[in-house]
N, C-alpha and C positions, 0 to 999 in steps of 0.2 A: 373652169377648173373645179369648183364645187360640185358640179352636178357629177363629178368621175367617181368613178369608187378609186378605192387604194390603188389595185393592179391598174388600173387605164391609166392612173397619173403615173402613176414610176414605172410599170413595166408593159408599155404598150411597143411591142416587135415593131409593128408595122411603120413605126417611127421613127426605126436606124436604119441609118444609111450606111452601108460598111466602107463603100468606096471614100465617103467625105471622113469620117473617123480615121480611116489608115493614111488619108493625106494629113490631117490634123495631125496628127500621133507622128507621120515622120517631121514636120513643120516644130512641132514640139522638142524633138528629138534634138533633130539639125539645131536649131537655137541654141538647144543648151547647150551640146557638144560645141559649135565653135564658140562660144562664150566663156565656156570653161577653158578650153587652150589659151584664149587669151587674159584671163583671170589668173590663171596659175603661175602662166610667163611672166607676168607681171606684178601679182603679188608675190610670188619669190621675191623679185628683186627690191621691192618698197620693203617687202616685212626684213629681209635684210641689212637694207638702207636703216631700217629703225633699230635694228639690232644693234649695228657695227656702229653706230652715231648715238645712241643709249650707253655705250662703255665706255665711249673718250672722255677726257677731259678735256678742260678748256671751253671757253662762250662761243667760241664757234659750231664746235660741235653740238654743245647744250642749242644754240639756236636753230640749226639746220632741225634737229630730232622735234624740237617743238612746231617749228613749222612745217615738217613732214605728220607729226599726230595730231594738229588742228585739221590738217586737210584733210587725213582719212577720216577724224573724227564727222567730220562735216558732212563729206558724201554718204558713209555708211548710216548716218543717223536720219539723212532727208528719208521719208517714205515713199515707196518706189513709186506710186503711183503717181506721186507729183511729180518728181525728177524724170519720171519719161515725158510727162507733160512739158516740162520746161528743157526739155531736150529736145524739144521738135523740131524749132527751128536749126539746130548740129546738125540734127540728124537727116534733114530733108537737105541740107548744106554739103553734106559728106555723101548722100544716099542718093539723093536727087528725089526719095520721097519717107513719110514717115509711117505710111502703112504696110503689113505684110510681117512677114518672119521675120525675115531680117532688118526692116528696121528697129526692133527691140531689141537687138544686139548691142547697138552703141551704150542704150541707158541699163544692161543689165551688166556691162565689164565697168560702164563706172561705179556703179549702186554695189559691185559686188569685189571689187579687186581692194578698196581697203579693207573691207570684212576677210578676206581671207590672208591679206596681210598684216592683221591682226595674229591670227593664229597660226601664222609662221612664223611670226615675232616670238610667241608665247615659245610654239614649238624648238627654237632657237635655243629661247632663255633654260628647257627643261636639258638642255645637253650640259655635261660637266666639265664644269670650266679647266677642272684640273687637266682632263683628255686634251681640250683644246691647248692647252699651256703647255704640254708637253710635245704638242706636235711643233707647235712654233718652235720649241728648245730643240727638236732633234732640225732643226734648219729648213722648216717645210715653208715653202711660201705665203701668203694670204690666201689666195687665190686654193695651193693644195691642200689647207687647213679646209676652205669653207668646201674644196670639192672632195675630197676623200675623206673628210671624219667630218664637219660640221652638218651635211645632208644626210649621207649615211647614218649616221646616228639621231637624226631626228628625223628621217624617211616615216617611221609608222605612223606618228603625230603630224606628220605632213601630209598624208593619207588619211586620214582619220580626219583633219581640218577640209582639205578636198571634198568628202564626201557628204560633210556637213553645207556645204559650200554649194554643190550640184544640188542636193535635196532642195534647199532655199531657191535655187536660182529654176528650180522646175517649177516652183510656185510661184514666182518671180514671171517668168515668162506664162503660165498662166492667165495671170494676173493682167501682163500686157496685151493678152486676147480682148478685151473687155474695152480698147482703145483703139482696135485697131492691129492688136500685135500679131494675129494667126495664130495657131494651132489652137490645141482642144479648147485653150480659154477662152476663144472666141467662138469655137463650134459650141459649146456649153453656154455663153452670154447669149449669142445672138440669133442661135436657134431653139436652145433650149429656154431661154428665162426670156428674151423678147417676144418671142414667138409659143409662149405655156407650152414647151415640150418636155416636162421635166423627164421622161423616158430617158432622153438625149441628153439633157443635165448629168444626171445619176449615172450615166452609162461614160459619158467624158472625163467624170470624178473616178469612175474605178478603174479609168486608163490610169490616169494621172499615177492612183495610188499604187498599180503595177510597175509603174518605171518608177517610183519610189524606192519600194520594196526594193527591189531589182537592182538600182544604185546601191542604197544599202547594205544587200548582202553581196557583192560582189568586193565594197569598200573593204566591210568585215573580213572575206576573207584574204586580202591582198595585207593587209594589217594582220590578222594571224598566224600569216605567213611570213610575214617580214620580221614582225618584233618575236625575239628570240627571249627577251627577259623573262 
């Protein structure tokens, strides 16, 4: 690597492969997409759980919400690299193995479903109570409060939390190339930095940072569009 000049280390052509970068890139893709369906499923309903268990009174409820925020606390704070590690045995349990695309799925919905059920909590707490109190008084159910005014009205900050959520979780998966996890993180670890192709390095990074981008302003504008205030 010393002996290259600039252009040979970072931008030597003859050292991408299009066809392994477009299977990395949909590898990458597919992960995060079904990770997030099931992050989103799921942190709705926890960040919920902590909302509607946060306003009761009573030591029941005060305990369920503490033992519901030690757990999220727990998982969102391990750093992911360990937590897929110590998920391998689930994960080869559930998978039947812990290499590939999909098996980073399992440790990116746990690593990542409190983190966004945080910010539906939050999202929850910014709608106004007074709205909610009045749907209950005109005789709305639980159920038609949290579906016709409690989502609707905290839709764009549930969005906005989403987006934040997929950005993480593309680094996140990433991240689990480097262990075995597929897509570009692994086409970037272990061809590019095992093997001194940093061509292929730098050129996996500016995928990555396309589908960033791309998440981002699509978030942006579905948020633009939705919050009216």
């Amino acid at each position: 690597m010393q002996n290259k000049s600039f252009m040979e280390t970072y931008f030597d052509s003859e050292k991408l492969d299009g066809a392994k970068f477009l299977t990395a890139f949909k590898e990458t893709f597919y992960v995060t997409t079904i990770s997030m369906i099931f992050i989103i499923v799921l942190g709705l309903l926890l960040g919920l759980l902590l909302f509607e268990f946060s306003k009761r009174d009573g030591k029941a409820a005060k305990l369920v919400y503490n033992v519901l925020s030690v757990i999220s606390n727990i998982f969102r704070s391990i750093p992911f690299i360990i937590l897929i590690i110590l998920l391998i045995p689930f994960t080869r349990a559930i998978l039947g193995t812990f290499l590939g695309a999909k098996a980073a799925i399992p440790a990116l919905v746990i690593s990542a479903t409190p983190f966004y059920a945080r910010l539906v909590e939050m999202a929850f707490r910014e709608v106004d109570s007074g709205v909610l109190e009045a749907s209950e008084a005109m005789g709305a159910s639980k159920f038609q409060t949290i579906w016709k005014v409690l989502l609707p009205e905290s839709l764009p900050a549930l969005i906005s939390g989403g987006t934040v959520t997929t950005i993480t979780m593309i680094g996140f998966a990433a991240m689990a190339g480097a262990v075995g996890g597929g897509g570009l993180g692994q086409l970037a670890y272990y061809q590019g930095y095992m093997q001194d192709d940093l061509t292929t390095t730098l050129f996996a990074t500016a995928c990555i940072l396309v589908l960033v981008f791309l998440i981002q302003f699509i978030g942006d504008a579905l948020v633009k569009k939705i919050d009216k205030r």
